[in-house]
N, C-alpha and C positions, 0 to 999 in steps of 0.2 A: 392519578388514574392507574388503577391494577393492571398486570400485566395483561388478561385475559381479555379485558375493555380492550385495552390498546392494539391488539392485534387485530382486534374488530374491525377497528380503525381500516387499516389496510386493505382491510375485502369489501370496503366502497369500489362500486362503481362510477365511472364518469356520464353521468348521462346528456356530458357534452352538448346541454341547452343552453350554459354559462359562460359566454366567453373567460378564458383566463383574467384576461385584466380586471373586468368586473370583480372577480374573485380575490383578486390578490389586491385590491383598491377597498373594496368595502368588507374585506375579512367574512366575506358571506361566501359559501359553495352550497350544492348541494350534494349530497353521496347516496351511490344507491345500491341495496341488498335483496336481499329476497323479501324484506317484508317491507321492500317499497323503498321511498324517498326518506331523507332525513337531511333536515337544515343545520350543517353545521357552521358554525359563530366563532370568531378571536376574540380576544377582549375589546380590540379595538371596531367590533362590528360596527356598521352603518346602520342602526334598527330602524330609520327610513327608508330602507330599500327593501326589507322585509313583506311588508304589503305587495310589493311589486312583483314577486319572486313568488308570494304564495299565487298571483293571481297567474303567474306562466305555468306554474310545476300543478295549483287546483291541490290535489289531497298532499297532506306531507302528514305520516309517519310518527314521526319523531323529530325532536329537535335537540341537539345538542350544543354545551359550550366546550372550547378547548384553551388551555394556555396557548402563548404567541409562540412557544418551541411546539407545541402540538400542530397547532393550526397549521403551521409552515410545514409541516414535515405531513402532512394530509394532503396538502397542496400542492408540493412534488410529489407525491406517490399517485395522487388521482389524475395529476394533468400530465406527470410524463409516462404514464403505462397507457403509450397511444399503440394503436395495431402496427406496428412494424412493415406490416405485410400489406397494406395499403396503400405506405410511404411509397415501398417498392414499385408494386405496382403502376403507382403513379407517373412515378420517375421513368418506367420503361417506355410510358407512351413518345411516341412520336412528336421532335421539338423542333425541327427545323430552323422553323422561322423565330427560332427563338436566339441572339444573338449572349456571349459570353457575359457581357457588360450588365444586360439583361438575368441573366442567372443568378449572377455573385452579389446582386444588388440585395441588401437584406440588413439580418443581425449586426450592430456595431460590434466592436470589440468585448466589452464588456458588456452588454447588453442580456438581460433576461432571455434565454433561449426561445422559455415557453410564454413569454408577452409577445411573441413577433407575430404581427398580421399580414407580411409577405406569404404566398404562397407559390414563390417559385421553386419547383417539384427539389430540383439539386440542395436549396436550403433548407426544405422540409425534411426533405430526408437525413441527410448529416445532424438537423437537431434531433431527428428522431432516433439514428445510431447512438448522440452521446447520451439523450434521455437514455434509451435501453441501457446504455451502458454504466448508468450512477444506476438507474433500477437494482439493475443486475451484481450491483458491486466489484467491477470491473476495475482493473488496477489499469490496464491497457486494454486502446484500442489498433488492432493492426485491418490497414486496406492493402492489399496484395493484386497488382492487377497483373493477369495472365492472356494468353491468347483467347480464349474464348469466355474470360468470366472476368469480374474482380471480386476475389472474396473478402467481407469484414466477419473477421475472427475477434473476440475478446479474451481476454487473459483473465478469469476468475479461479478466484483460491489457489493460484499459481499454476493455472491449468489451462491452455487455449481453448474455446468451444468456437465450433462456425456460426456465426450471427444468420449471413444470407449472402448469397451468392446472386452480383448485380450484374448486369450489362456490362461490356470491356469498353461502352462507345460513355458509360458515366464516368469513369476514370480520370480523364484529364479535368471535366470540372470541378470535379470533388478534389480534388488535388490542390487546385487553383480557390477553390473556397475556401480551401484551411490555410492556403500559405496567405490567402489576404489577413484572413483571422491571426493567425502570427505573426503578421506582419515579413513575411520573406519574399524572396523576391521570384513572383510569380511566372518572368521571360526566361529565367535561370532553373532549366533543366539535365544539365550535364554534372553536375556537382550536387553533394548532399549539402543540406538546410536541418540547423538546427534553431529553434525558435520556441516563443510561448505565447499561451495565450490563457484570459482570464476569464473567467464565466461566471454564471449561478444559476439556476435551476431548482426553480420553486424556494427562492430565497438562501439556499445554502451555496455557499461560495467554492470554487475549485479554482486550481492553477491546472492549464493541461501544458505538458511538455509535450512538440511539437521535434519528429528526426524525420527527413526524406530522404531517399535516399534510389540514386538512379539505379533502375535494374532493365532486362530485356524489352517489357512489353512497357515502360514508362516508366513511373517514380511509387518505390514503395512507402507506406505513411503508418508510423506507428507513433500513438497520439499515449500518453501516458498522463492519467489520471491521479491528482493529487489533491485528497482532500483536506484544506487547510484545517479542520479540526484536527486530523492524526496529528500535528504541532503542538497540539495541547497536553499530548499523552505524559502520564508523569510515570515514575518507575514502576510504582506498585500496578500501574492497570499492564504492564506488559507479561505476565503470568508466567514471575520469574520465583521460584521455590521458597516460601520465606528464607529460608540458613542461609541460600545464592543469594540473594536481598541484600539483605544485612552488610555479609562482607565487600555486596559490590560497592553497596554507598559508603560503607568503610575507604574503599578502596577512594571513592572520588572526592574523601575528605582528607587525602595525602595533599601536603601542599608542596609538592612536585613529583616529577615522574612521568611514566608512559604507562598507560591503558590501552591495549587493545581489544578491539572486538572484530570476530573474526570468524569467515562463514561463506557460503558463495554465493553470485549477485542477487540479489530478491530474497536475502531473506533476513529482510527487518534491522539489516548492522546500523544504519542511519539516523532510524526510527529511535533506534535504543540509545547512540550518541546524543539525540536529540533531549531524549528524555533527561539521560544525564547534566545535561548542560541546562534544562531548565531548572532539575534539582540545586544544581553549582549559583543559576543565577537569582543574588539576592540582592544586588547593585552594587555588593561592597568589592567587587569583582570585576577586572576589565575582561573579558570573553570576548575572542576572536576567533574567527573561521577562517581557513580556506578550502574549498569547495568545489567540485567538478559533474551536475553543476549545483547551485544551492537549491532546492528541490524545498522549504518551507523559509520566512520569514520569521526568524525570532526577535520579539520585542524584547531592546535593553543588550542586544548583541550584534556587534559588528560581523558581515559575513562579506567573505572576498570570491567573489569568482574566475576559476582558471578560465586563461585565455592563450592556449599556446601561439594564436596567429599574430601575437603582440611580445611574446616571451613570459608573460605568466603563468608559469608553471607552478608545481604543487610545491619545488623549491626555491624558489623566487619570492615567491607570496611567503612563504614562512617565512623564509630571510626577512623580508619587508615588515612582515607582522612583527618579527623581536624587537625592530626600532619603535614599536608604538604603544610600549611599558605595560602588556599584556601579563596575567594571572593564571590565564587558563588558555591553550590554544585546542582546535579543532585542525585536524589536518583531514580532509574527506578520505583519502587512502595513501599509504608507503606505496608508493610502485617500482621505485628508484634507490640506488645507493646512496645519491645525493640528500633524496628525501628522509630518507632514514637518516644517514648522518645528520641532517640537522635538524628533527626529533629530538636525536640520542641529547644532544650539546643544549638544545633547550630545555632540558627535560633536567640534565645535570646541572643548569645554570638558574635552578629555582622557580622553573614553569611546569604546571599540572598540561600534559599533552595527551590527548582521546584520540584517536586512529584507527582506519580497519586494514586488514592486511587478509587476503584472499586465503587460505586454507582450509582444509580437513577438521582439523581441529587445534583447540586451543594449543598444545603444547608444540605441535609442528612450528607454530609461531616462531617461535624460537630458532627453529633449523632454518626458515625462510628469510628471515633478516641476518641468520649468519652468513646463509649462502648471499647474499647480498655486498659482504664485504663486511659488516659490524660486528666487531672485536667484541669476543667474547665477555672479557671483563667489563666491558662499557653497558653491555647487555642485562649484565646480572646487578650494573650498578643501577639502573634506569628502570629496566619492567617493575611494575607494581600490582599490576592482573592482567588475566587474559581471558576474556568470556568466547564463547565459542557458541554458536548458537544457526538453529532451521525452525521454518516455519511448515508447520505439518498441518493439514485439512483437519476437520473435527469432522464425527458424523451427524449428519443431520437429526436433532430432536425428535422429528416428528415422526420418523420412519423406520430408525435402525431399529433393529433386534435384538436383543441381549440370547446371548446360547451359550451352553455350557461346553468350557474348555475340554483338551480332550487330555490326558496324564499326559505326553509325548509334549504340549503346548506348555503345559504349565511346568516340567522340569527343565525345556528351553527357555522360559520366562523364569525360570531358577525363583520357582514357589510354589511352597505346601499347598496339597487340595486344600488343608484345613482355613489357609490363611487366602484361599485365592477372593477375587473381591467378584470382578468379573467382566464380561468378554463380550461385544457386542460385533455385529457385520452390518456391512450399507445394505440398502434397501432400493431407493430410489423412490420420488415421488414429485407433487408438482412444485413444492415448496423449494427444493433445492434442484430442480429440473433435471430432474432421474438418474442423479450423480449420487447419490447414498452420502453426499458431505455439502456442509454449507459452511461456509465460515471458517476460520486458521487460528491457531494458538501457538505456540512457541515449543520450545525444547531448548533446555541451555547444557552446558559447563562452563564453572570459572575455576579456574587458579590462580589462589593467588600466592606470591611471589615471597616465600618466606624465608627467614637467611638458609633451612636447608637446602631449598632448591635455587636458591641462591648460588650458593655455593657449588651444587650440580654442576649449574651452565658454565660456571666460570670453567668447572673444571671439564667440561667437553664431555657430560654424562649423554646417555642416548635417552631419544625421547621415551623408549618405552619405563628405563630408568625413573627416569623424570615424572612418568603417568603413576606409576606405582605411588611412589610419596605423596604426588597431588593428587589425588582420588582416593586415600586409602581411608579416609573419613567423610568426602563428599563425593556426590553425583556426579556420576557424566552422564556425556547425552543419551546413552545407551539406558543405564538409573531410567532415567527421565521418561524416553519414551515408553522402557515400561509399565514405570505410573498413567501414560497416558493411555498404554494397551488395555489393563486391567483394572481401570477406570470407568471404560464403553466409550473414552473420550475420542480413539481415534479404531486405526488397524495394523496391525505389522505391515502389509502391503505400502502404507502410507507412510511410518516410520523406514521402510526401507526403501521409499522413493526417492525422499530428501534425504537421506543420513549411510545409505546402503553400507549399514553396522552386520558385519559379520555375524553379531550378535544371534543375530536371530534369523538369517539365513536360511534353515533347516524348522525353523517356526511353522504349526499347520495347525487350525482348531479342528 
């Protein structure tokens, strides 16, 4: 299907005559546009129920067939872009007589959100937040209840937007509907709950991480959205510079040492460990995790999850993982001397170990596990790279504007008119709901660890020292972003939201 058809796809309407089940049992829907009805088909259609369906809907249009990844992904788009504002409404009326027991009765755990035929208003509504929320491409969902509202806010392209602002008297059910869904414990409100729960939604499957957490006016709920496909991503789709490429999987074909990658929370370090470790895994390899908390499922790998209320800690779990003749270890992050020390000692003792560690950028790395206690020469004998990496908004396709740089722009982007390529600004429209950006890409630096700067660390060289050598023939994230400026791909503003690079500081088109 051409790209052009397929988005077609998505400006179906529901004309909400078909119940879901129907739909997703006999691979039949119908979708509707402006020139009417159209029957669309899976492979595995019912062509007995056709007759039936022409005789409710009378004229139809057009008919069409789709693959079973099409069809499914037609079928969460048409059945969970429900009115939101209906949900609400619903929910505001008057319940009295309606008891809690009565409310929460609903969706099983893993259970089809958009199959359920319940319609009590508190489970309507939450499946209709998490709907909006995979709509919407929502990383996170946060429920805030206040004195006179509770607001649900979503966290898209690293950005929160207000969803809808409910009644403060739905708070305690919503509350109580998720902690049954995760399983926590619903009497237990003086203490934070951490939890998960499993879903899917028009056939694509998610894991939602599940924190509450007491605050003044009740328990705040921030539900974090994990789509089990992002587990599949392999290097090359993370849109990392070919030259970066190269050396990184050079890098994770040392068979020992330490890898870090390194960056601040939310921006893809995990993501990227992940990738590399499905690179790494080809079975000839024992791969192990430990994790805080495991946030995907990889097949063919051991993953351990911290539990400090038990003493499993990030160095505990390693300790324990050495006794169990591992290849390749994952530590989720250094936060510790301890941790880091026993990194450094696995890493010298013939194990390949991946880690993220909190910084600025790649080579601070290095000042951050000294300052930690790790002996310089241990440092210089162990690191093998450092990637450094943000995730920056793209602008939306449909809307931005390409305009021409101004000379003042282009000598802060440190380039010729001749050679400039070119400059685009947000717009705003419905498509990426009048933010002028839809969608995120990366920005990297790696160093890697060659005997000169080798030798640097040992010998207590300063990071800017240190930046000179390593960058003096590749990119940093600065390079990077602006490839990304003068591409149309992004904006300074955006590049200095995530990365706030001196760089371009004084940048204006």
């Amino acid at each position: 299907m051409g790209k052009q058809e397929k988005n077609s796809v998505y400006n179906y309407r529901d004309p909400h005559l078909l119940p879901y089940s129907f739909a997703k049992t006999n691979s039949i829907l119908i979708g509707e546009d402006d020139n009417g009805y159209t029957l669309c088909m899976g492979p595995d259609a019912n062509r007995d129920m056709i007759p039936e369906v022409l005789r409710v809907f009378g004229s139809i249009e057009d008919i069409k067939n789709f693959s079973e990844e099409e069809y499914n992904d037609l079928l969460s788009t048409i059945y969970s872009n429900r009115n939101l504002q209906d949900d609400i409404d619903m929910s505001m009326a008057d319940k009295k007589d309606e008891d809690l027991d009565s409310i929460l009765e609903g969706v099983e755990k893993s259970a089809d959100l958009l199959g359920g035929d319940d319609d009590a208003p508190v489970i309507r509504l939450l499946n209709s937040l998490l709907g909006e929320s995979v709509r919407s491409g929502a990383s996170d969902i946060h429920l805030e209840p206040f004195e006179d509202c509770v607001k649900a806010r979503l966290r898209i392209d690293g950005i929160l937007t207000e969803l809808a602002s409910l009644s403060p008297k739905l708070a305690p059910y919503l509350v109580s509907r998720i902690k049954v869904m995760a399983r926590l414990d619903i009497a237990e409100k003086r203490v934070p709950q951490d939890g998960r729960l499993s879903l899917t939604l028009g056939g694509k499957a998610y894991d939602v991480r599940v924190s509450t957490l007491p605050i003044r006016y009740g328990e705040r709920v921030v539900m974090r959205l994990l789509d089990t496909e992002s587990a599949k991503l392999e290097l090359a789709d993370l849109g990392l510079e070919p030259n970066t490429l190269k050396r990184f999987q050079n890098a994770l074909s040392e068979p020992n040492g330490i890898i870090l990658v390194t960056g601040p929370t939310g921006s893809g370090k995990t993501t990227t460990l992940y990738a590399g470790l499905s690179l790494l895994n080809d079975q000839t390899r024992n791969i192990m995790t430990v994790e805080d908390p495991v946030e995907y499922a990889l097949p063919g790998i051991s993953q351990t999850q911290v539990n400090s209320k038990v003493g499993m800690t990030f160095s505990n779990g390693l300790r324990s993982i050495l006794r169990q003749d591992p290849d390749v270890v994952m530590v989720g992050e250094i936060r510790d001397r301890e941790t880091a020390e026993m990194a450094v000692q696995a890493s010298l003792t013939g194990h390949l170990v991946l880690s993220t560690v909190h910084t600025n950028s790649a080579v601070s790395a290095v000042t951050r596990l000294v300052d930690m206690g790790i002996e310089r020469y241990l440092l210089a004998s162990s690191l093998k790279a450092i990637l450094a990496q943000r995730l920056v908004r793209k602008l939306c396709s449909n809307c931005k504007i390409e305009i021409e740089p101004t000379p003042s722009f282009l000598t802060q982007m440190n380039v010729d008119v001749e050679n400039a390529k070119m400059a685009c600004k947000p717009v705003g429209c419905v498509d990426c709901q009048n933010t002028g950006y839809r969608g995120r890409t990366a920005i990297y630096e790696l160093v890697t660890v060659t005997d000169e700067i080798r030798e640097m660390i040992q010998n207590g060289a300063s990071e800017q020292e240190i930046n000179e050598v390593a960058f003096k023939d590749h990119a940093t994230l600065a390079d990077n972003g602006r490839e990304l400026i003068l591409s149309g791909t992004t904006t300074v503003e955006e590049i200095m939201r995530v990365s706030k690079l001196r760089d371009y500081s004084d940048a204006s088109l």
